[in-house]
N, C-alpha and C positions, 0 to 999 in steps of 0.2 A: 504494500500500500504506500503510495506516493504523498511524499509533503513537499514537494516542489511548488514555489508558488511563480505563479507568472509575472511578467512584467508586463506593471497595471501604473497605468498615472499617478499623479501625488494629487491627493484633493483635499481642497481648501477647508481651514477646518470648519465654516461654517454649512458648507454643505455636509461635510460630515454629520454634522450635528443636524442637519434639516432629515437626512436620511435614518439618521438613530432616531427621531423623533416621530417621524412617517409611520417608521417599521412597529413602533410601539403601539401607534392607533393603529394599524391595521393597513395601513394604504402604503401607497411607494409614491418617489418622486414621479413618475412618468405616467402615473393614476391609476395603475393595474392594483390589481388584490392581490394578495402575500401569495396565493395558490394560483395566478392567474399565469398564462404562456405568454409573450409576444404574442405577431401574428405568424401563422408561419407559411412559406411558401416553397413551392416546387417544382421547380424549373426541370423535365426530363430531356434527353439528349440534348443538353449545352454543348458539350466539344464534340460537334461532329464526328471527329474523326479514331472519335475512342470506342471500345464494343460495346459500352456502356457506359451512360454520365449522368449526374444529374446534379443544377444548380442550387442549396437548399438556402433560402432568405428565412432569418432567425430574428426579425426587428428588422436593424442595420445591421448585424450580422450577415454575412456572406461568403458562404463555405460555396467550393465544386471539387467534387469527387467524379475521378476518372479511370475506368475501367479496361484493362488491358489484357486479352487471355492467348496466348503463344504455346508450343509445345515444348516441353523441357523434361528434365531428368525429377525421375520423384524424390524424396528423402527415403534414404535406405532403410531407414524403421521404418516406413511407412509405404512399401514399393506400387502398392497395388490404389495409391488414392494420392487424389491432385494435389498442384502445391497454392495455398494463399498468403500472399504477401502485402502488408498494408505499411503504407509512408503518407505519411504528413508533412508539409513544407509551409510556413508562415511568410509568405509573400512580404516585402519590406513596404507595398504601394497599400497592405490592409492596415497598417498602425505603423506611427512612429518610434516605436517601440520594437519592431524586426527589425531586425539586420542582415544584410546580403553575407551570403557564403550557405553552409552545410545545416542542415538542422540540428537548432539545440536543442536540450533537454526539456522543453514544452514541447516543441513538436512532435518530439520520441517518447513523448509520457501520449501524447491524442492518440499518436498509431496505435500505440502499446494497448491502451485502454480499447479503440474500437475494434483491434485485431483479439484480443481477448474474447472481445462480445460474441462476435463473429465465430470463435473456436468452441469455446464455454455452451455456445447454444446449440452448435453442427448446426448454424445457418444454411450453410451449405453441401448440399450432399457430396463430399469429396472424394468417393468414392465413384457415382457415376464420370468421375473427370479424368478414369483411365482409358487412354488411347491403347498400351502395349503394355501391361501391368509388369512392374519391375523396368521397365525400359523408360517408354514416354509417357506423360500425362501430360493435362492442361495444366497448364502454370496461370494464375490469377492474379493480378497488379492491380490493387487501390490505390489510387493517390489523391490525397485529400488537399487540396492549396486554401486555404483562407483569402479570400481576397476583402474580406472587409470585417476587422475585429469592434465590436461594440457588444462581448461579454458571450459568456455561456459558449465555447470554442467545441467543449466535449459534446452538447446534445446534437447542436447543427454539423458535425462532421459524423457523430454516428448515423444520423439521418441521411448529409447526403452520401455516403458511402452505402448505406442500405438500397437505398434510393436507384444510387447506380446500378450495383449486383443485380437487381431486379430487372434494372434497364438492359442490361446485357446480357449478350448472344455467341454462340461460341459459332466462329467462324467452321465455314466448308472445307474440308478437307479429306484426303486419299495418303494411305501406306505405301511407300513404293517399295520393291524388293530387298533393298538394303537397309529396312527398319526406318528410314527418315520419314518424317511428315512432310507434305505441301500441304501449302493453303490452296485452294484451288477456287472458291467462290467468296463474294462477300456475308458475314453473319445472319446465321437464321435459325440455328437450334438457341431455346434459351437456358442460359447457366439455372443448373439446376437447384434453384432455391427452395431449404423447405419450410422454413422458420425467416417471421421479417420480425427482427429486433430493432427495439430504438432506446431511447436513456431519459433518465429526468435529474436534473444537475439541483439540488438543494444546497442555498446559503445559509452559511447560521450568522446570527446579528446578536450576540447576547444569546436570550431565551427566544428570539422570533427567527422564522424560518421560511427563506424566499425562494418559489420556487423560478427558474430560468432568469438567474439574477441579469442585470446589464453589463456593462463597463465600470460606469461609474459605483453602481452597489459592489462591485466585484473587491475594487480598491478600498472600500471598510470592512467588506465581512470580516469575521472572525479565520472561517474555513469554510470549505463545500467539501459537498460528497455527492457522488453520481451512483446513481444504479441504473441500469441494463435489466430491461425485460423484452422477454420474447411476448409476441403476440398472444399469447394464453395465459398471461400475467408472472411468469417463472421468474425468477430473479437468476440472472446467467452473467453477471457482473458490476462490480463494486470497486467505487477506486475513490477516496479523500485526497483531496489538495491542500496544500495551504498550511500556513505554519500553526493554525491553532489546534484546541482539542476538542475532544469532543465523547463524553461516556455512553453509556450502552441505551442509557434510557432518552439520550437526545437522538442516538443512532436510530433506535427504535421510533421515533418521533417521525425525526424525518423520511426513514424507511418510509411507513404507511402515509406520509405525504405525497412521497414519489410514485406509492402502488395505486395511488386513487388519480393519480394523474399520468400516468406512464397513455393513456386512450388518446390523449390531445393530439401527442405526435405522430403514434397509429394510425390516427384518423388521415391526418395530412399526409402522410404516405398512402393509406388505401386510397384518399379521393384522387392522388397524383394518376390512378392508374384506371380512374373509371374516367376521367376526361378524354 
């Protein structure tokens, strides 16, 4: 479990104080309910040229996850089922606050976190993803880029990375005699999805607890905690940030915060698919 905290602005102390006093009545600076989401939005096949994408808008928040599926070697524990690899990159044009070069350690804490979700749950049937079992399988490529940070980074990249998987298709292809794969047509089988997970990210303020905090709530909380549930309400991962703490009966708190709200994002991902 991770206490990395991000790099979040300095805020003035009197918003500070406008915010601890919001949170006390019940309300938030930006008018939402303590249990209330942004809005949330879902942009499918944004990068064209990927097998699957999809844009997810969090608020201002703006995540796009991109899906890439090639054939490759399996891992040798595992010969006979595909491989999924997930990467996060913090665009330096989403906050002043990235910086150009390699991903740091926020970045490699999101993958970490959404690739967990994704395994935790067998999202994905990784087994239908053997082409030549022990030889070749599908190799699966998330890459998550933030292109506009204003808070809650984990639930908008679990989404649009869910979001993608869904959207993606594993391209046409032929064995030739020497065990290699061709591609041979553009994609039309779809990656076999069997479980759509999403997250619900709770702030703790003190004793108050906000759920899909902002930017600005981000930089007073105490800490947050995310949990990961699959569609049938399971809890299939858990990850705390932040340098505060937090005992078992705030955990518990916040848990059945997140379990009563884990449907918002659901929902925003089923309706992405009946338009």
């Amino acid at each position: 479990m991770s206490i990395t905290p991000f790099n979040i602005p300095i805020v003035p102390k009197l918003k500070k104080e406008t915010i601890y006093s919001l949170a006390r009545k019940g309300s938030r600076i930006d008018k939402r309910k303590l249990d209330q989401f942004r809005e949330i939005k879902i942009t499918l096949g944004a990068a064209g040229k990927a097998h699957g994408s999809a844009l997810v808008e969090l608020g201002h928040t703006k995540v796009l996850a991109g899906v890439k599926i090639e054939p490759g070697r399996p891992f040798s524990d595992m010969p006979d089922q595909g491989v999924l690899n997930v990467s996060a990159e913090f665009l330096p044009i989403a906050s002043s606050e990235f910086e150009p070069g390699p991903p740091d350690e926020n970045a490699i804490e999101v993958a970490r976190v959404v690739d967990r979700a994704l395994r935790e749950s067998q999202a994905i049937d990784l087994g239908k993803l053997a082409i030549i079992p022990g030889e070749k399988v599908w190799v699966v490529w998330v890459d998550i880029n933030v292109l506009d940070h204003d808070g809650n980074l984990f639930d908008a990249s679990m989404l649009a990375a869910m979001a993608a998987l869904l959207d993606a298709k594993i391209p046409q292809h032929e064995i030739l005699e020497d065990g290699s794969v061709r591609i041979i047509g553009p994609p039309i089988e779809p990656l076999p999805v069997k479980k759509r997970v999403v997250s619900v990210t709770i702030g703790a303020l003190g004793n108050v607890f906000l759920v899909d905090p902002s930017l600005e709530e981000e930089a007073v909380l105490d800490t947050r905690i995310m949990f990961s549930f699959d569609e049938e309400g399971n809890l299939v991962g858990m990850q705390k940030t932040g340098a505060g703490w937090l005992d078992w009966d705030k955990v518990a708190i916040a848990f059945n915060i997140a379990r009563n709200k884990y449907t918002v994002p659901l929902r925003a991902l089923q309706g992405a698919f009946k338009s």
